[in-house]
N, CA, C and O atoms as a GROMACS GRO file, in nm:
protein
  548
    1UNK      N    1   1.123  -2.344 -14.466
    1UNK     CA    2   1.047  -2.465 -14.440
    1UNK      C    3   1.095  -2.574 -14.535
    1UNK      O    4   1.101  -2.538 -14.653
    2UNK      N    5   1.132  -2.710 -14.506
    2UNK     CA    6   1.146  -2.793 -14.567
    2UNK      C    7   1.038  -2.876 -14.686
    2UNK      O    8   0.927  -2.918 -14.654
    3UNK      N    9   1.099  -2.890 -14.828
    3UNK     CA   10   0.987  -2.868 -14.911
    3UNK      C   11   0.929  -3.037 -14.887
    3UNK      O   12   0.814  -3.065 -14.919
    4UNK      N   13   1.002  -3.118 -14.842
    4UNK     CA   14   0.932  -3.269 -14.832
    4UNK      C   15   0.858  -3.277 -14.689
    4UNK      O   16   0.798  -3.381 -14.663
    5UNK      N   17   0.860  -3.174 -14.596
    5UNK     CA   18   0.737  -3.210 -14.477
    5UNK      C   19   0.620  -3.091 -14.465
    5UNK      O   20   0.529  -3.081 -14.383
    6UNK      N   21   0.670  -2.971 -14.622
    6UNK     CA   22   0.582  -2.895 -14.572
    6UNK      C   23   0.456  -2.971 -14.743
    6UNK      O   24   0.351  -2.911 -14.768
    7UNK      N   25   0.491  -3.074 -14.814
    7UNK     CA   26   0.440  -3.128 -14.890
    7UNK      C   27   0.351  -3.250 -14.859
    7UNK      O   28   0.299  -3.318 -14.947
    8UNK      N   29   0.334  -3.277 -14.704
    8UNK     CA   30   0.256  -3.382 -14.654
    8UNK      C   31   0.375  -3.488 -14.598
    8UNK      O   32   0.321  -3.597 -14.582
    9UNK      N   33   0.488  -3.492 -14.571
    9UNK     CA   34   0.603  -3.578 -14.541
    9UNK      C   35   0.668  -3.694 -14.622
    9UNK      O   36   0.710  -3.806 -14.592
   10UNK      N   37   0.655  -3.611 -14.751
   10UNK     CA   38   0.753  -3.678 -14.911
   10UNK      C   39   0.694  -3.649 -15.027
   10UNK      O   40   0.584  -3.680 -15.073
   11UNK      N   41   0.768  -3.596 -15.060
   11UNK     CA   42   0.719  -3.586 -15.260
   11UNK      C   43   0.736  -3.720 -15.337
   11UNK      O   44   0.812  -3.814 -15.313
   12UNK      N   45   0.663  -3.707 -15.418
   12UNK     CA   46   0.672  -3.811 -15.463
   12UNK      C   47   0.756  -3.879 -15.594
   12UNK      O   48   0.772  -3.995 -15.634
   13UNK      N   49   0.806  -3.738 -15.643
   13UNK     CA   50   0.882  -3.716 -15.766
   13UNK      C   51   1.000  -3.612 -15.670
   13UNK      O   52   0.977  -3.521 -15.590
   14UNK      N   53   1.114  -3.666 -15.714
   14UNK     CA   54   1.226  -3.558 -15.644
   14UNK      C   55   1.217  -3.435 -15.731
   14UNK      O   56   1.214  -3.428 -15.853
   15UNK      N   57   1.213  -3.328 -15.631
   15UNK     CA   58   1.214  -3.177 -15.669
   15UNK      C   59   1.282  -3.140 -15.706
   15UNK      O   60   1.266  -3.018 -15.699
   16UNK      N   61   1.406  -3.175 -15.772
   16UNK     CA   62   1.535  -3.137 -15.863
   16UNK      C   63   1.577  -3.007 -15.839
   16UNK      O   64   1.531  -2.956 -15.737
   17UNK      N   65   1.663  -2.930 -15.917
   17UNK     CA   66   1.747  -2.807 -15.888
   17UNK      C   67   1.646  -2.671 -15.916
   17UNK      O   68   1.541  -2.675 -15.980
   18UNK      N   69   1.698  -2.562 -15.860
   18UNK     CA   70   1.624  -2.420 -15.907
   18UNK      C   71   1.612  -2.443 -16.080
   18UNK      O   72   1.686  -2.498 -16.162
   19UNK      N   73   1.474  -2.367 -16.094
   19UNK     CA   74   1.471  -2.346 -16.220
   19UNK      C   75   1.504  -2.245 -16.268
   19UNK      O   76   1.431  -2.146 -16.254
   20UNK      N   77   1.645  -2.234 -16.353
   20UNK     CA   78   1.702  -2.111 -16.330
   20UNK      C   79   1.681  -2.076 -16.522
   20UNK      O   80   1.678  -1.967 -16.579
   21UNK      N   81   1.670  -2.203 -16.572
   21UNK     CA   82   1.615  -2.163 -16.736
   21UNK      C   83   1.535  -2.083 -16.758
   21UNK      O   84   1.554  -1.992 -16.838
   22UNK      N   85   1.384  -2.105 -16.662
   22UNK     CA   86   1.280  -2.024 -16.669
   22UNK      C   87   1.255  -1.986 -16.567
   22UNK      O   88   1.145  -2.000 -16.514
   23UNK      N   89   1.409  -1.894 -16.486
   23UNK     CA   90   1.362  -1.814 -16.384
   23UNK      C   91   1.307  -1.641 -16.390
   23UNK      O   92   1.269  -1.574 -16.294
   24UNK      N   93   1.321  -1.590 -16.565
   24UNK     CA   94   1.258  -1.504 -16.584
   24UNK      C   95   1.106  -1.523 -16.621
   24UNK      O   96   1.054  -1.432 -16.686
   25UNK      N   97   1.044  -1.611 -16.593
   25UNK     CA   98   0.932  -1.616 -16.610
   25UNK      C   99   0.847  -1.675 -16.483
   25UNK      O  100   0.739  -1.736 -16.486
   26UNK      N  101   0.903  -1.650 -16.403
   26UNK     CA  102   0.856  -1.724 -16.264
   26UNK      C  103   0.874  -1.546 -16.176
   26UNK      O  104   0.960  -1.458 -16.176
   27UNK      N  105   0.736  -1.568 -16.108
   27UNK     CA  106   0.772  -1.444 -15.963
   27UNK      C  107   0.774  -1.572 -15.835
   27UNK      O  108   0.698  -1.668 -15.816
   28UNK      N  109   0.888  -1.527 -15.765
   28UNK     CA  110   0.952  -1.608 -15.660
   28UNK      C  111   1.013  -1.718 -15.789
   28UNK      O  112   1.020  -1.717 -15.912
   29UNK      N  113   1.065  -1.843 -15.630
   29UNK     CA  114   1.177  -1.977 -15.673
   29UNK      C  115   1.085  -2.050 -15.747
   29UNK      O  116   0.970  -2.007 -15.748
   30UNK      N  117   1.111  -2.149 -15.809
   30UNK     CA  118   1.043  -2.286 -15.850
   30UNK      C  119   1.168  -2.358 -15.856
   30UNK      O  120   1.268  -2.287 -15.862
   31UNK      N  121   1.188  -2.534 -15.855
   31UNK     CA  122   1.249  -2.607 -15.876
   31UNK      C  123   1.183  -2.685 -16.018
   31UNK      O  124   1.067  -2.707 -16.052
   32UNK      N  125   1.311  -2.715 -16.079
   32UNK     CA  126   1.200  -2.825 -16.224
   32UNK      C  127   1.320  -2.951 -16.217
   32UNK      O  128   1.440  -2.946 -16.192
   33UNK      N  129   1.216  -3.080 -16.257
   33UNK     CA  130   1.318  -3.177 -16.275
   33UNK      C  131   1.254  -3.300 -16.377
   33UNK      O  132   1.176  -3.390 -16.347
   34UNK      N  133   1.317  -3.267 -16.509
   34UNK     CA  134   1.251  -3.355 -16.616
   34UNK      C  135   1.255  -3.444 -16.559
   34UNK      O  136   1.345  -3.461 -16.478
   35UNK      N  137   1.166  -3.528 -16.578
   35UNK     CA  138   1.121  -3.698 -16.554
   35UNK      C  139   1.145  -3.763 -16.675
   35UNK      O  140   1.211  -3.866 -16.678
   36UNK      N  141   1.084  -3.697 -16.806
   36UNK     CA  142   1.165  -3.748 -16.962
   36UNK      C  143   1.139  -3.672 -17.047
   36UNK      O  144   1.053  -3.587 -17.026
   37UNK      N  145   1.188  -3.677 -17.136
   37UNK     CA  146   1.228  -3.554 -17.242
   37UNK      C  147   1.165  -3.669 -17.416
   37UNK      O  148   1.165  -3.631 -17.533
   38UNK      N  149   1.114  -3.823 -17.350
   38UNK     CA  150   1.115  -3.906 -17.478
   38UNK      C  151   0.951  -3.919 -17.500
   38UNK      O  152   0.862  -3.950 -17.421
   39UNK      N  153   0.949  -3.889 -17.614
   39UNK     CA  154   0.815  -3.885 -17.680
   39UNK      C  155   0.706  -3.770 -17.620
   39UNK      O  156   0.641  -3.698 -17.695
   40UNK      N  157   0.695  -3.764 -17.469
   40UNK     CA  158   0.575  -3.698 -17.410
   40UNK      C  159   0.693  -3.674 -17.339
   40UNK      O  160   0.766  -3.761 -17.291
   41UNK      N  161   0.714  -3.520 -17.332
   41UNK     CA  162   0.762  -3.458 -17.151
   41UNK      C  163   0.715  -3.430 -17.060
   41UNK      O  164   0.630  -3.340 -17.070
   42UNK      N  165   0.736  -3.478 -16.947
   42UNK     CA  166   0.688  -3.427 -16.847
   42UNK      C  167   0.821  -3.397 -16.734
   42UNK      O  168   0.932  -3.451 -16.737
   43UNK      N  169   0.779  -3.310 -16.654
   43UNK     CA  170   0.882  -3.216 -16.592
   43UNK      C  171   0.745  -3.230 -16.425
   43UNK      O  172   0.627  -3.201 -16.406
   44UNK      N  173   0.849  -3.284 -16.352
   44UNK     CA  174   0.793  -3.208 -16.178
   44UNK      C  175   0.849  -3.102 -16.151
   44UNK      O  176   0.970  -3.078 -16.143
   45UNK      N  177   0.714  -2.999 -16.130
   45UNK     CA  178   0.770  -2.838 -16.112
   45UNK      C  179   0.761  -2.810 -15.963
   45UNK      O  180   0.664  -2.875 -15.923
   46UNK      N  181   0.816  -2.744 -15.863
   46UNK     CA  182   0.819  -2.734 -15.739
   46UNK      C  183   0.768  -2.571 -15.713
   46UNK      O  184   0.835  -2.493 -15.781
   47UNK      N  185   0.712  -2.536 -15.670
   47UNK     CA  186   0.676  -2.388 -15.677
   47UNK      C  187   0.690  -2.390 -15.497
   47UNK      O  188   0.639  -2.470 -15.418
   48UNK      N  189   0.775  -2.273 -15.473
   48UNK     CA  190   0.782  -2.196 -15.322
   48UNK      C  191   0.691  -2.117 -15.262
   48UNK      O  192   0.674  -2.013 -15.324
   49UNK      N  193   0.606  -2.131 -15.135
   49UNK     CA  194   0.482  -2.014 -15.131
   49UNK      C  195   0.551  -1.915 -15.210
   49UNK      O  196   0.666  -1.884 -15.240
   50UNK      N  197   0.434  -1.876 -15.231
   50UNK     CA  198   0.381  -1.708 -15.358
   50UNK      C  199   0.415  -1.741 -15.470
   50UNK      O  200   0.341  -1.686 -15.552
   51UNK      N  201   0.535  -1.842 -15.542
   51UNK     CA  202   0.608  -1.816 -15.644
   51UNK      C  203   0.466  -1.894 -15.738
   51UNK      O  204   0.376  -1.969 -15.702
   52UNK      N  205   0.506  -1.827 -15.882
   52UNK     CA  206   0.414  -1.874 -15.981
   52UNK      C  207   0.466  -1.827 -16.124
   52UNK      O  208   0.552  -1.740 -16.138
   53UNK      N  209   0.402  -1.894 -16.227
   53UNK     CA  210   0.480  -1.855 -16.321
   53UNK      C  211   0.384  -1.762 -16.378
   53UNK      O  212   0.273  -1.749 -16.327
   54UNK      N  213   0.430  -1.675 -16.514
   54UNK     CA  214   0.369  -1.574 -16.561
   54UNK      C  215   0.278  -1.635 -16.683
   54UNK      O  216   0.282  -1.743 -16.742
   55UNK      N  217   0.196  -1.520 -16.696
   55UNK     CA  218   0.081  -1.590 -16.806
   55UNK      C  219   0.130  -1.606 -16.894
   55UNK      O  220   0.215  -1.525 -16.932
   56UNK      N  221   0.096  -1.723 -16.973
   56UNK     CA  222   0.149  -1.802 -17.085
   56UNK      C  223   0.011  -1.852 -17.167
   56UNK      O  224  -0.107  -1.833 -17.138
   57UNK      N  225   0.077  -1.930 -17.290
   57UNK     CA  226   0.009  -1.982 -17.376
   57UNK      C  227   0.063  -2.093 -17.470
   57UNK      O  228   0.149  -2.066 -17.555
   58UNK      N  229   0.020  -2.199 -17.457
   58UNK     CA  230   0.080  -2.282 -17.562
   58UNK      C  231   0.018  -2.318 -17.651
   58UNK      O  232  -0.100  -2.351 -17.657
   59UNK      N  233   0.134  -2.313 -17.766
   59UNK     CA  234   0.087  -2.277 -17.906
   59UNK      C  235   0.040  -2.402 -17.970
   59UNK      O  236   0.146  -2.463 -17.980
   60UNK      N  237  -0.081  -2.501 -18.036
   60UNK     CA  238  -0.038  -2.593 -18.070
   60UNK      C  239  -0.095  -2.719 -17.973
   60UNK      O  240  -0.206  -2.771 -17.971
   61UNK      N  241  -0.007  -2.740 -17.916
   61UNK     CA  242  -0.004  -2.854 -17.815
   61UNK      C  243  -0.071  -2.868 -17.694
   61UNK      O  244  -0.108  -2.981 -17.661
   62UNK      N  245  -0.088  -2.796 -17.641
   62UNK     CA  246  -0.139  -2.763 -17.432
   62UNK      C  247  -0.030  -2.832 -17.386
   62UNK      O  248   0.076  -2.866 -17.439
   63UNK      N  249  -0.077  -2.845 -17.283
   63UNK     CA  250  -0.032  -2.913 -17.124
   63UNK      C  251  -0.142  -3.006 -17.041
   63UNK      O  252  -0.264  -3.012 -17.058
   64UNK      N  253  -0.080  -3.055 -16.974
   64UNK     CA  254  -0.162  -3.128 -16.839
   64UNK      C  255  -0.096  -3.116 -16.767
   64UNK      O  256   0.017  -3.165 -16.760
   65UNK      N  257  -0.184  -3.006 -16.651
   65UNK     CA  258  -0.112  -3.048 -16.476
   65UNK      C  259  -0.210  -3.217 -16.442
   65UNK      O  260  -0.311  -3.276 -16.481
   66UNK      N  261  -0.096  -3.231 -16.342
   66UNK     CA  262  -0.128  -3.342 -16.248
   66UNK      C  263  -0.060  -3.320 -16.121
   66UNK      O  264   0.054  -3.359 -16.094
   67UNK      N  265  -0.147  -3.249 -16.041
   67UNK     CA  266  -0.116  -3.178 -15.889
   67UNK      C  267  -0.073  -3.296 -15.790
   67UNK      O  268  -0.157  -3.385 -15.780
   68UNK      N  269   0.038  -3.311 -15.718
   68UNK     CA  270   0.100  -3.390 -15.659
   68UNK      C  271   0.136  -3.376 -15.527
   68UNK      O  272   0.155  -3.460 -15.439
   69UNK      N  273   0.143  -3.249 -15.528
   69UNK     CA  274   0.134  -3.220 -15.318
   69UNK      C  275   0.162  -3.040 -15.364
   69UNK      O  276   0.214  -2.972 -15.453
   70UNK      N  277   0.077  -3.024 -15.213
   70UNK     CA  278   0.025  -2.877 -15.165
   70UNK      C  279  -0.055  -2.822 -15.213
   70UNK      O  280  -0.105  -2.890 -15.303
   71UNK      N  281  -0.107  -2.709 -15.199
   71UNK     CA  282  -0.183  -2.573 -15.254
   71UNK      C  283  -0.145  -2.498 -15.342
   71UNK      O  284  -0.040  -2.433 -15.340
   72UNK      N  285  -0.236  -2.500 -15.437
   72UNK     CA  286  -0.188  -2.409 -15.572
   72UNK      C  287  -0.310  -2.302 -15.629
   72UNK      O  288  -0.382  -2.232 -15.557
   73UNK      N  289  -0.312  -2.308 -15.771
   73UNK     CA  290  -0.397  -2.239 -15.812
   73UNK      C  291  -0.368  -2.212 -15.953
   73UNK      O  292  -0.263  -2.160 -15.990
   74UNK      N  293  -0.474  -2.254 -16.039
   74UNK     CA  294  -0.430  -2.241 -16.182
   74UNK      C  295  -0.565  -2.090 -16.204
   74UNK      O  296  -0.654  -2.049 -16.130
   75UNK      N  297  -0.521  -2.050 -16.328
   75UNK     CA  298  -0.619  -1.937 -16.376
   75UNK      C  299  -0.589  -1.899 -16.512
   75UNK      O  300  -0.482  -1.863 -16.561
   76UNK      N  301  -0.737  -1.918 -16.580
   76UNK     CA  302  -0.772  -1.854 -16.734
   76UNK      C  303  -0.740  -1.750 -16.787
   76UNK      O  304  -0.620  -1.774 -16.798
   77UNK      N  305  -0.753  -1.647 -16.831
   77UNK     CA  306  -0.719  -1.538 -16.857
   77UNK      C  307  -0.908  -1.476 -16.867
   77UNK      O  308  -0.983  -1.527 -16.950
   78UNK      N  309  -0.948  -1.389 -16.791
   78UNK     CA  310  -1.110  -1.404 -16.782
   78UNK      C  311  -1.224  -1.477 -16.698
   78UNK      O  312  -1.348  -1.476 -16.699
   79UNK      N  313  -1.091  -1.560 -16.600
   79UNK     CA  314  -1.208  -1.664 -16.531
   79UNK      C  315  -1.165  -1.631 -16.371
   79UNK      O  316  -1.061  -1.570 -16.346
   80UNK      N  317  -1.209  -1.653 -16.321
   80UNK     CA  318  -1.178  -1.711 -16.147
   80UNK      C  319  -1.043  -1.791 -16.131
   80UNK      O  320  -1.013  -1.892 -16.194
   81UNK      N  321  -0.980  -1.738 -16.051
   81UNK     CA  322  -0.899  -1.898 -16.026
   81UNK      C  323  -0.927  -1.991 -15.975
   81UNK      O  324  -1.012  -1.977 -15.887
   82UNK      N  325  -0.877  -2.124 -15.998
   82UNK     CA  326  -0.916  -2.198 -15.968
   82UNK      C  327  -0.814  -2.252 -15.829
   82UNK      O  328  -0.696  -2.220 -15.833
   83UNK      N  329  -0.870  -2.338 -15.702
   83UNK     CA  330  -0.762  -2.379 -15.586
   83UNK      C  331  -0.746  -2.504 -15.625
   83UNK      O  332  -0.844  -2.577 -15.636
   84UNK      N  333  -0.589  -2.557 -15.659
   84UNK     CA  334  -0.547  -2.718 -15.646
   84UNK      C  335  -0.519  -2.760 -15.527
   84UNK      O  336  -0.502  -2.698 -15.422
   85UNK      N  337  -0.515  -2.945 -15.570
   85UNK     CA  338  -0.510  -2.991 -15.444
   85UNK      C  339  -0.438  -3.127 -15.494
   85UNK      O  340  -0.458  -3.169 -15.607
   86UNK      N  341  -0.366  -3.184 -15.417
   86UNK     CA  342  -0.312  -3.330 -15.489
   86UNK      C  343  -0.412  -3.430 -15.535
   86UNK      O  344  -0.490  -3.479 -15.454
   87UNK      N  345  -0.414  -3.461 -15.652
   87UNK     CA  346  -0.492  -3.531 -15.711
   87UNK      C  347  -0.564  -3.451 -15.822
   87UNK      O  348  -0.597  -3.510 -15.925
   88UNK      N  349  -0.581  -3.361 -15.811
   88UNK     CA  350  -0.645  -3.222 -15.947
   88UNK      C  351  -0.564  -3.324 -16.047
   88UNK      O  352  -0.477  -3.411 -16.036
   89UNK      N  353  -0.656  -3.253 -16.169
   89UNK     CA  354  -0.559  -3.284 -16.293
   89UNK      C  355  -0.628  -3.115 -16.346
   89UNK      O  356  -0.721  -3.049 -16.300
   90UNK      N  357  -0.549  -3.094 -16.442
   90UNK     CA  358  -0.605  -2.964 -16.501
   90UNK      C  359  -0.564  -3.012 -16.660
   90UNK      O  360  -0.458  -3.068 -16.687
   91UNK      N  361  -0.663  -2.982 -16.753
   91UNK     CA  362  -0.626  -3.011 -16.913
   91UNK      C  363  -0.644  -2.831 -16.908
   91UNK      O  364  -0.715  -2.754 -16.842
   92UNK      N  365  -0.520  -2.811 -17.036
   92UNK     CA  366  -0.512  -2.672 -17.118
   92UNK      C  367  -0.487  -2.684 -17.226
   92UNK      O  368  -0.378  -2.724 -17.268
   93UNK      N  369  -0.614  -2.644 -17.317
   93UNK     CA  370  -0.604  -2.678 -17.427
   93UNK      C  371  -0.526  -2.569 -17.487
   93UNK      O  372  -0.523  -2.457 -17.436
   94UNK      N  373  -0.441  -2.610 -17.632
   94UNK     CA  374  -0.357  -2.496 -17.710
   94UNK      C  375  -0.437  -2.348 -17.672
   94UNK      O  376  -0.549  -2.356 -17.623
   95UNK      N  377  -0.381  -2.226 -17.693
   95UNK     CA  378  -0.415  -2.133 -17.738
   95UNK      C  379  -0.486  -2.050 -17.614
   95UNK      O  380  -0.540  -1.940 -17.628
   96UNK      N  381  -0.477  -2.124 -17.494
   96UNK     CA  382  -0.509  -2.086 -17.389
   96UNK      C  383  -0.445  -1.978 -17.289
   96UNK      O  384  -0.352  -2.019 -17.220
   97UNK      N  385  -0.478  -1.870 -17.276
   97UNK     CA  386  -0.382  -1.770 -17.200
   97UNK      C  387  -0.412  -1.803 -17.077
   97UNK      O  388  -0.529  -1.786 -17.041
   98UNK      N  389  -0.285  -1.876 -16.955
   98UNK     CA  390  -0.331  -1.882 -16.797
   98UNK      C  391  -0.212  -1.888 -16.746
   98UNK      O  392  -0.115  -1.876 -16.820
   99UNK      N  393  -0.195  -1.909 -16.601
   99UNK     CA  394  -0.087  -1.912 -16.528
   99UNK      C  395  -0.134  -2.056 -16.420
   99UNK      O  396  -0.228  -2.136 -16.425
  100UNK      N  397   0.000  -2.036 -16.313
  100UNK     CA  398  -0.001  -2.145 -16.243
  100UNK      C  399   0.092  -2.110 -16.124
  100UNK      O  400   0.200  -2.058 -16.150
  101UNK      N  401   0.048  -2.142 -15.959
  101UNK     CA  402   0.131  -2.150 -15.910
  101UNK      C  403   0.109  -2.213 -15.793
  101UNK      O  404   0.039  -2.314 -15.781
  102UNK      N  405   0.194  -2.128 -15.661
  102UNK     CA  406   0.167  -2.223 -15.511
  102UNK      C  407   0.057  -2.081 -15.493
  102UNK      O  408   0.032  -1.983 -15.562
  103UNK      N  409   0.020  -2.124 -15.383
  103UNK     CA  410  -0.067  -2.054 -15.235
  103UNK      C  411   0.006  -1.991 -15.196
  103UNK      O  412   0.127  -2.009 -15.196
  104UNK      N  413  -0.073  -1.878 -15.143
  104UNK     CA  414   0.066  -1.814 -15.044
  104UNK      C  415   0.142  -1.863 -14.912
  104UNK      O  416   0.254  -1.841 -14.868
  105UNK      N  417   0.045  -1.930 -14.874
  105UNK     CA  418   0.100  -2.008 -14.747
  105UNK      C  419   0.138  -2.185 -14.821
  105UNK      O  420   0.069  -2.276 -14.774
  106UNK      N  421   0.186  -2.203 -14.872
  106UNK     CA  422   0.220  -2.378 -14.940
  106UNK      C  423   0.291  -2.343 -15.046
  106UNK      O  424   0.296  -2.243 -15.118
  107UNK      N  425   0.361  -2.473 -15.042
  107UNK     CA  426   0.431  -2.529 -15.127
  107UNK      C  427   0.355  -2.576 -15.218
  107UNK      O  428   0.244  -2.612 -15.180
  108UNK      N  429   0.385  -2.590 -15.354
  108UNK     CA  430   0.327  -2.640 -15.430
  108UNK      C  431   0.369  -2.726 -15.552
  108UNK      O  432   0.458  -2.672 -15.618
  109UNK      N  433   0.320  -2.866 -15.608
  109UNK     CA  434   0.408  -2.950 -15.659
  109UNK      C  435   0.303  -3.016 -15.762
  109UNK      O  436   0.206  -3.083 -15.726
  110UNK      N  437   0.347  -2.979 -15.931
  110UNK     CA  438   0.264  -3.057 -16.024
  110UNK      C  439   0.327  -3.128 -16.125
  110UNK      O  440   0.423  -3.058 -16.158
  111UNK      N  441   0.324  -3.257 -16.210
  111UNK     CA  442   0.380  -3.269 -16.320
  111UNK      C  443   0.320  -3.207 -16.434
  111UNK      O  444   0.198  -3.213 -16.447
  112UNK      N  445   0.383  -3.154 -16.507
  112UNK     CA  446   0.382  -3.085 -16.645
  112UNK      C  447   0.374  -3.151 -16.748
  112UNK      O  448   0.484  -3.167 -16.800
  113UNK      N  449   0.274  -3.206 -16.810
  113UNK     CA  450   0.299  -3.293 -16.961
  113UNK      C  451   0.242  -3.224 -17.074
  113UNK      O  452   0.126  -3.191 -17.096
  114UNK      N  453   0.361  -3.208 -17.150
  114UNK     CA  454   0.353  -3.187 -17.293
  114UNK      C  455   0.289  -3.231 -17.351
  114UNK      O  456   0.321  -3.346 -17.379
  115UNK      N  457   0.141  -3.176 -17.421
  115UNK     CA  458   0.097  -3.264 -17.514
  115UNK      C  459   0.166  -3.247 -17.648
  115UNK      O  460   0.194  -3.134 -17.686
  116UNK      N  461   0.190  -3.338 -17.710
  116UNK     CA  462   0.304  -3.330 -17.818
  116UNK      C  463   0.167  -3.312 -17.934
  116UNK      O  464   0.051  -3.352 -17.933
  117UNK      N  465   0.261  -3.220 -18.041
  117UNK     CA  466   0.177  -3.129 -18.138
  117UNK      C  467   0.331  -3.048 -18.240
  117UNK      O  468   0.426  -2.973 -18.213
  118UNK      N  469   0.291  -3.102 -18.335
  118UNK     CA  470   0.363  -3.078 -18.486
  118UNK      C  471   0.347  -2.926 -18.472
  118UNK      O  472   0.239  -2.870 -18.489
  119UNK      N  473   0.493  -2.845 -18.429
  119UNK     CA  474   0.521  -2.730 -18.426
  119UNK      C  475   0.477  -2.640 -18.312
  119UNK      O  476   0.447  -2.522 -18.333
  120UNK      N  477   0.472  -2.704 -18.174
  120UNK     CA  478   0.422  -2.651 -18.050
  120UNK      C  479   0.518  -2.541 -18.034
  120UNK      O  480   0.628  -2.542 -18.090
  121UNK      N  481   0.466  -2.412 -17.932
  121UNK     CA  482   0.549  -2.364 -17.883
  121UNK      C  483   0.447  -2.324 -17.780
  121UNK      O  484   0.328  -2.351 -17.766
  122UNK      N  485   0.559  -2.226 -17.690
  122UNK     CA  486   0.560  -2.183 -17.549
  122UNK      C  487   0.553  -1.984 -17.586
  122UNK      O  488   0.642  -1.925 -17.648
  123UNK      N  489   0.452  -1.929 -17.539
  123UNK     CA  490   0.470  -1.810 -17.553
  123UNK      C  491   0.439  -1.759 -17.391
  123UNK      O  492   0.358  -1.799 -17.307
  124UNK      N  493   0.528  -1.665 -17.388
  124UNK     CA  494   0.549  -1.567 -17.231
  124UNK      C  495   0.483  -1.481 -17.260
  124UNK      O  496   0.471  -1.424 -17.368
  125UNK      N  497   0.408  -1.457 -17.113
  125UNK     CA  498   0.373  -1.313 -17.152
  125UNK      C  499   0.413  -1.238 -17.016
  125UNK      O  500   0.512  -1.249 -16.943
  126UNK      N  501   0.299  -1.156 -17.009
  126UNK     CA  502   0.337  -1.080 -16.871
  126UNK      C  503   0.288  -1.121 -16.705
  126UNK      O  504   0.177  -1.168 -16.682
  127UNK      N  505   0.368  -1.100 -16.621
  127UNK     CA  506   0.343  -1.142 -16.481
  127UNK      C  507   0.212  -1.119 -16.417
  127UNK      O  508   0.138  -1.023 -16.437
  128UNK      N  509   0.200  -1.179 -16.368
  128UNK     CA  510   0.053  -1.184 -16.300
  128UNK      C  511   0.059  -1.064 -16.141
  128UNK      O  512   0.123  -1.060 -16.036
  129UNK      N  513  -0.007  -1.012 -16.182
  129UNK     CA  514   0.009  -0.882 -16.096
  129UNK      C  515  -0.015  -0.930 -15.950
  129UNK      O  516  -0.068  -1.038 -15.921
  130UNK      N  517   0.023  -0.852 -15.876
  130UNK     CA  518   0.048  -0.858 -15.747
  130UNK      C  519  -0.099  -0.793 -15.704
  130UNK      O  520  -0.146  -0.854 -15.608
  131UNK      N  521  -0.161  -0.712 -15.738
  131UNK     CA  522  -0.302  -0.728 -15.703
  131UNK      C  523  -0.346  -0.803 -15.717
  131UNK      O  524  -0.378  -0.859 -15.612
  132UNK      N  525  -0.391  -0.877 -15.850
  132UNK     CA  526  -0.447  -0.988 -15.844
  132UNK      C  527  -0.424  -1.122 -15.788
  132UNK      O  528  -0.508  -1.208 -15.764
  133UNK      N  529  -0.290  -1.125 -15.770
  133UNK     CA  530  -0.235  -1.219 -15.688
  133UNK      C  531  -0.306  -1.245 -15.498
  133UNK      O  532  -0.337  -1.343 -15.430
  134UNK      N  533  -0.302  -1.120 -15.482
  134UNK     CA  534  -0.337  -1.049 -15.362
  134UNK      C  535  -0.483  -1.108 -15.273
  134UNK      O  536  -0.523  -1.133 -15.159
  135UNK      N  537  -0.524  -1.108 -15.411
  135UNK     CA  538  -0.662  -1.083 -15.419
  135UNK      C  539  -0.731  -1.238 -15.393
  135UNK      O  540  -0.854  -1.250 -15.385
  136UNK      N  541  -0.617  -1.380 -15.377
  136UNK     CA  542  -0.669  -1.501 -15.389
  136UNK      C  543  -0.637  -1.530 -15.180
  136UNK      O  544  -0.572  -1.473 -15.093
  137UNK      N  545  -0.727  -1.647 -15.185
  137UNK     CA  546  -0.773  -1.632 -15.027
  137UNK      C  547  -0.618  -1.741 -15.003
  137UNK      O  548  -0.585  -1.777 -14.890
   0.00000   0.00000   0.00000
């Protein structure tokens, strides 16, 4: 399926190349394509039905999604998931264990911003199981 008509008929940020940096931390494709790397990063991430990335945590700093086209789904480590939709914003504060991805049936498309933080990091953890995956409508 084509990712600009199955996204509502255009993205709005070009979906740039496979993300092949952090394709061990992704189940299924994603595409990433920095937007800027100056002062605050933000990155448009493209996620393929099912694909999502694995539970993480950032150290320090968080993130902000800002959901931009399709069906997704962010989740806590302990909570419900939650269903996105274009226009969601999601705040994650440091120290937060969750994941992120598409629907199983959609494409899914968010910008990523760095909240910038004196000595941030990015910690991986493990994949989000396929039961539980399973298990979202």
């Amino acid at each position: 399926m084509d990712e600009k008509k199955s996204l509502g008929g255009g993205a709005v940020f070009e979906r740039g190349g496979e993300n092949t940096a952090f394709s061990k931390y992704f189940t299924g494709t994603s595409y990433l394509k920095m937007l800027t790397t100056e002062g605050v990063g933000i990155g448009n991430v493209t996620f393929e039905p099912e694909c999502r990335n694995f539970w993480h945590i950032h150290h320090k700093g968080g993130q902000i999604l800002l959901v931009t086209g399709g069906r997704g789904w962010y989740c806590e480590w302990g909570k419900p998931a939650r269903e996105l939709h274009p226009g969601d914003v999601v705040n994650i504060p440091p120290e937060v264990k969750h994941w992120h991805g598409a629907a199983k049936d959609s494409w899914f498309s968010h910008l990523a911003v760095e909240v910038p933080a004196e000595g941030k990091s990015n910690e991986w953890l493990e994949a989000v199981s396929e039961e539980d995956y399973d298990k979202l409508p």
